[in-house]
MARLO-351828 format. One record per residue: residue in three letters; x, y, z of N, C-alpha, C in turn; residue number from 1. Coordinates in Angstrom, 3 decimals. Layout:
N
resn  n_x  n_y  n_z  ca_x  ca_y  ca_z  c_x  c_y  c_z  resi
ALA  X  Y  Z  X  Y  Z  X  Y  Z  NUM
...
***
This chain:
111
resn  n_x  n_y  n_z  ca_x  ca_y  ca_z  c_x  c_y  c_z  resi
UNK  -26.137  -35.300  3.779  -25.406  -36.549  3.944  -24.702  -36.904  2.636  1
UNK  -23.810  -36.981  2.627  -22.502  -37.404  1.279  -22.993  -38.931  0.730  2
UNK  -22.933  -39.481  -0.200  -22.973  -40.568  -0.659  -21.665  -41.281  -0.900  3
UNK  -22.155  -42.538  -0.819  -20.386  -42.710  -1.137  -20.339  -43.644  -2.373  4
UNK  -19.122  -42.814  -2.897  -19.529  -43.322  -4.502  -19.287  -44.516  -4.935  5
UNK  -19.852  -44.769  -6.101  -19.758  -46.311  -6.930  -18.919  -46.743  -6.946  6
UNK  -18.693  -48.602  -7.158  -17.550  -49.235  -7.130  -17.176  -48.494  -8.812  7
UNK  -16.089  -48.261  -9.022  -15.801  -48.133  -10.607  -14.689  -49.342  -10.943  8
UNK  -14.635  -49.456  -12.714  -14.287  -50.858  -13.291  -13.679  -50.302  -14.488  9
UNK  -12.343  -50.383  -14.410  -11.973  -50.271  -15.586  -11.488  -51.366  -16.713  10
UNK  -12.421  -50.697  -17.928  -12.498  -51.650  -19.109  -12.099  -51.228  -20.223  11
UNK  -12.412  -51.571  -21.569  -11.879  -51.240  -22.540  -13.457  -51.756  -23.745  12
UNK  -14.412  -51.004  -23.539  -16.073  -51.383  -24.100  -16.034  -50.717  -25.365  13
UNK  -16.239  -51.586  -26.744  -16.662  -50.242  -27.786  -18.021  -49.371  -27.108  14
UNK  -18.089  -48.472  -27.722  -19.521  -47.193  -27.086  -19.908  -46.811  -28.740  15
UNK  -21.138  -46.722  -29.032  -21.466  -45.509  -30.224  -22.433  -44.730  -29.280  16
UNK  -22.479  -43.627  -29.464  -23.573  -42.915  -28.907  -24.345  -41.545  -30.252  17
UNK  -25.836  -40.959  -29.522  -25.900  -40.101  -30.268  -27.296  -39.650  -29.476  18
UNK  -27.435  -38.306  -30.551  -28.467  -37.515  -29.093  -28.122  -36.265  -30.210  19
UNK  -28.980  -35.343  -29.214  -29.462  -34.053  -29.530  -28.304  -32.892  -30.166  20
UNK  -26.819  -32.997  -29.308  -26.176  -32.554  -29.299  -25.098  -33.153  -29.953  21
UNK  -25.103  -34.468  -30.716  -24.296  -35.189  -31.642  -23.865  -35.979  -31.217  22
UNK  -23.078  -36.774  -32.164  -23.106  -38.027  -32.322  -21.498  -38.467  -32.147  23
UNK  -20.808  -39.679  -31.751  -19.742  -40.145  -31.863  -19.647  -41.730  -31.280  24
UNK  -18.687  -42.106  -31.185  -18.169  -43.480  -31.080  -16.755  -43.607  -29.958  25
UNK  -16.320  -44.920  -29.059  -15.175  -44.622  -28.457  -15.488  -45.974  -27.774  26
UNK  -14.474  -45.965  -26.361  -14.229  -46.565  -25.875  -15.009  -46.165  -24.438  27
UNK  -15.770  -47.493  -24.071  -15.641  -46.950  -22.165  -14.610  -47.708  -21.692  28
UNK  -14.049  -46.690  -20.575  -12.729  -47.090  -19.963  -12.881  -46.827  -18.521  29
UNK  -13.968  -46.485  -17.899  -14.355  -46.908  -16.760  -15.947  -46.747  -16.424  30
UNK  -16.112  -47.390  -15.560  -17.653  -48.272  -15.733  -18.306  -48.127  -14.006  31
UNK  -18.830  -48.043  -14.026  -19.834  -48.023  -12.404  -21.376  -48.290  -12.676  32
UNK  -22.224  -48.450  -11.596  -23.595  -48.516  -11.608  -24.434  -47.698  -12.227  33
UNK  -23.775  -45.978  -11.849  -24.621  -44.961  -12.458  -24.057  -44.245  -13.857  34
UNK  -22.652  -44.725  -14.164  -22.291  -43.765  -15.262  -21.378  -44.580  -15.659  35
UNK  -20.233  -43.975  -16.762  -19.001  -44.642  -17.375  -17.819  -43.204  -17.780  36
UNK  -17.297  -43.625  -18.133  -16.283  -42.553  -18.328  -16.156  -43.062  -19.871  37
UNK  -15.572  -42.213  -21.075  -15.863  -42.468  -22.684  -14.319  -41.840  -23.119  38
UNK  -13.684  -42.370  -23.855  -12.471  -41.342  -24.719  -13.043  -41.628  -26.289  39
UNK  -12.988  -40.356  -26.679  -14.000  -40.421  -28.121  -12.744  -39.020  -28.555  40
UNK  -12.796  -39.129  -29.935  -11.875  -38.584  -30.842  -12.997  -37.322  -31.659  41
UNK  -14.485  -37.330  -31.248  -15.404  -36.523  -32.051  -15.539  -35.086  -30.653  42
UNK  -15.853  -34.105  -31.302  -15.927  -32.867  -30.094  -17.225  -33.190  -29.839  43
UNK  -17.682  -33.295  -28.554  -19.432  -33.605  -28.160  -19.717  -32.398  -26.980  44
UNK  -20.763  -31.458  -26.654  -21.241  -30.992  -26.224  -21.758  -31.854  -25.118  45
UNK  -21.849  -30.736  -23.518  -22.651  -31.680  -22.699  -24.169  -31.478  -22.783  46
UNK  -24.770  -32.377  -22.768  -26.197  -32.354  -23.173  -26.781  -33.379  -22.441  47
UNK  -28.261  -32.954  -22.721  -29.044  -33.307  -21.496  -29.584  -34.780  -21.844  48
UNK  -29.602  -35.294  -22.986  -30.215  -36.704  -23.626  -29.142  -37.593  -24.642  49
UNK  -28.781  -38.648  -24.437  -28.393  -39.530  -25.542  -28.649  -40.810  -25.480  50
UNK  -28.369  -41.864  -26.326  -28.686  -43.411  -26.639  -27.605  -43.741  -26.674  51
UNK  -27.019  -44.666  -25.988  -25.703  -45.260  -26.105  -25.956  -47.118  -26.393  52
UNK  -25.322  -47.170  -26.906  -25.049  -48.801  -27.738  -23.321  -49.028  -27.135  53
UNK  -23.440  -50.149  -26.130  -22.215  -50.722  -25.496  -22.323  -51.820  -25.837  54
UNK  -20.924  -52.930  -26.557  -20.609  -53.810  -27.312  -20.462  -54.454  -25.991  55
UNK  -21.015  -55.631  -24.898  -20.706  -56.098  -23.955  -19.919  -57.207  -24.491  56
UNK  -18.908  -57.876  -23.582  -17.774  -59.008  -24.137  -18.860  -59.940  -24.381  57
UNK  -18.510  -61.130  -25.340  -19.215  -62.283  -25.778  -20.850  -62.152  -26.261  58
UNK  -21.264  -60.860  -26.336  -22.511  -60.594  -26.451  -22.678  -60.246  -28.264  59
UNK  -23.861  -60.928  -29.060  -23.729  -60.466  -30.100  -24.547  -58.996  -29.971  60
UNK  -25.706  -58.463  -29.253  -26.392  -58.129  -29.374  -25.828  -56.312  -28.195  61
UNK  -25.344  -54.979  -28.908  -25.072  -53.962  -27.932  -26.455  -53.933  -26.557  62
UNK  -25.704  -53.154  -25.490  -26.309  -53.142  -24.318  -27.063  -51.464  -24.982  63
UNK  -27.977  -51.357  -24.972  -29.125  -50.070  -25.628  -29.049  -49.264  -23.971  64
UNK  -28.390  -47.998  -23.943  -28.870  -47.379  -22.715  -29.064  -45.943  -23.014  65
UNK  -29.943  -45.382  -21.947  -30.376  -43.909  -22.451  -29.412  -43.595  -21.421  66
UNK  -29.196  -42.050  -21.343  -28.050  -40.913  -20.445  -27.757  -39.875  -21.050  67
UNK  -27.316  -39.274  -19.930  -26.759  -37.917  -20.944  -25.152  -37.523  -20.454  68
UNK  -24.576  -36.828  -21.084  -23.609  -36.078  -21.079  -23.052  -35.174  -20.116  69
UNK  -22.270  -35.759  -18.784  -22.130  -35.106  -17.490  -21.339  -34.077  -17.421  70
UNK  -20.017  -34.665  -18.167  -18.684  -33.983  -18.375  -18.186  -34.192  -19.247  71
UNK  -17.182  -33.368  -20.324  -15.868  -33.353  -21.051  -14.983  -32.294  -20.982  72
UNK  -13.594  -32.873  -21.235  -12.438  -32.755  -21.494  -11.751  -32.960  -22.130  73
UNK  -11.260  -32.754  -23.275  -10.672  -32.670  -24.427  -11.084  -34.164  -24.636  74
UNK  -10.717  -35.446  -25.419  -11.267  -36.750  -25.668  -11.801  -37.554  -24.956  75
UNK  -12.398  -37.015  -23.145  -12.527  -38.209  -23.050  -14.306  -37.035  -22.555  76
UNK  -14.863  -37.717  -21.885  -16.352  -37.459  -21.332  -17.141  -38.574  -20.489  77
UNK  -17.867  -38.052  -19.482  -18.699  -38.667  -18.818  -20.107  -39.208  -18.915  78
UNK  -20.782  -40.396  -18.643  -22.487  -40.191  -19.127  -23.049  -40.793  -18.144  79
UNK  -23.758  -40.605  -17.886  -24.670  -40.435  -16.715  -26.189  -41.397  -17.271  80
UNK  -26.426  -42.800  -16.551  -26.908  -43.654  -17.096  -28.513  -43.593  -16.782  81
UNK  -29.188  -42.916  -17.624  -30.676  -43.617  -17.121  -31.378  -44.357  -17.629  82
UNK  -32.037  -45.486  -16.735  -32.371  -46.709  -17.476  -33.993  -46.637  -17.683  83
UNK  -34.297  -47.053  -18.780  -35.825  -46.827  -19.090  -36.498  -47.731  -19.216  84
UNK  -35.323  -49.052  -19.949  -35.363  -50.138  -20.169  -34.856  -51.414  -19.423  85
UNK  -35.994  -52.257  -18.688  -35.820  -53.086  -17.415  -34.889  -53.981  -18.047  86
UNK  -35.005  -54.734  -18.997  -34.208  -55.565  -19.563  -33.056  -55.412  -19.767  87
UNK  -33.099  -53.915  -20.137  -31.128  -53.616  -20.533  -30.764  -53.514  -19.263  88
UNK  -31.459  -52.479  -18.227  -31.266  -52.547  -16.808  -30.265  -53.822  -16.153  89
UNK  -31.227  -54.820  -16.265  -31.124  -56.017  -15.532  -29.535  -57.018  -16.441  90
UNK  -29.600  -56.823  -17.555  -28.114  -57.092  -18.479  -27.216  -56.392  -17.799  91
UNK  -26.915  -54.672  -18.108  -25.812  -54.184  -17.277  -25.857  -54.481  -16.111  92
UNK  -26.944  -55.049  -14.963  -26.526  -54.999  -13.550  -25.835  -56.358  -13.753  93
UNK  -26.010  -57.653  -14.525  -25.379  -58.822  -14.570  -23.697  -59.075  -15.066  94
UNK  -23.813  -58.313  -15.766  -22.205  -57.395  -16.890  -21.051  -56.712  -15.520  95
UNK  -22.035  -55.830  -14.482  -21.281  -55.438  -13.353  -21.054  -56.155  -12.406  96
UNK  -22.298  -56.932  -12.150  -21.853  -58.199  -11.040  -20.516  -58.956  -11.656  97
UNK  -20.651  -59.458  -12.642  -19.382  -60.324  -13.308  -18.586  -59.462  -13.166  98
UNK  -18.445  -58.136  -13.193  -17.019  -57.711  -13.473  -16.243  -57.399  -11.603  99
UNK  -17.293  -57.378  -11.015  -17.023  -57.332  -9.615  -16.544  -58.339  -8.962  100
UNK  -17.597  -59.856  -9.284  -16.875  -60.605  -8.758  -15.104  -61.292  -9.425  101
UNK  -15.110  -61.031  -10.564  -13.832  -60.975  -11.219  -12.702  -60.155  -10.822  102
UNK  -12.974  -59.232  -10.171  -12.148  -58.265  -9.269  -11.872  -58.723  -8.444  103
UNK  -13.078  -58.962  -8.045  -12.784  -59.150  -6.002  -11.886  -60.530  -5.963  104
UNK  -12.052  -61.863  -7.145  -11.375  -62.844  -6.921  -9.624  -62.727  -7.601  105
UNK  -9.607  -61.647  -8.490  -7.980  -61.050  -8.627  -7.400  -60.804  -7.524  106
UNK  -8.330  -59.572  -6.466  -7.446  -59.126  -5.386  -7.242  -60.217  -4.547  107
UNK  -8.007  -61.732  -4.463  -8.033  -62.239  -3.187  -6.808  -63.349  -3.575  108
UNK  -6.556  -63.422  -5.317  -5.531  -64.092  -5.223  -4.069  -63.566  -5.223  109
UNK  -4.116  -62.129  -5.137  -2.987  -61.208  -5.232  -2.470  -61.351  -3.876  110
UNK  -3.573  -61.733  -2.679  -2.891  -61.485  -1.492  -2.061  -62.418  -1.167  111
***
């Protein structure tokens, strides 16, 4: 049975990340439940573990998430989110709700 995939959100998030297979910094530029999409200027290997630190808007404090490294292509790469931590958990699911319902009320005034 196929799944059908995540709402995705495109943003513009600082990212630092780092892990087994090295380290870099960038932008997320699109965002979903289970992963994000990254354009980073450092060459990164796909690998099986990293720590990512996401600068959420108005937040002093980065969103701490574990994942690893799904895909790359020349600057940009994929990460694949696993949460270990209920608290950060429960932040990004609040970060996505806002950015959803902020969507959904763009399209409804577009119509």
């Amino acid at each position: 049975m196929h799944q059908p995939r995540s709402s995705r959100f495109a943003v513009q998030l600082p990212i630092s990340f780092s892990g087994n297979h090295g380290a870099g910094s960038g932008f997320v530029c699109e965002l979903s439940d289970t992963g994000c999409s990254v354009t980073c200027e450092e060459d990164i290997d796909v690998g099986p573990s990293v720590v990512m630190h996401i600068q959420l808007p108005g937040e002093d404090v980065p969103l701490k998430a574990d994942g690893s490294i799904r895909w790359t292509n020349g600057m940009a790469l994929g990460m694949e989110f696993h949460w270990h931590r209920v608290e950060e958990k429960k932040r990004f699911l609040r970060f996505l709700n806002a950015l959803a319902r902020t969507t959904e009320s763009r399209v409804r005034r577009a119509s």
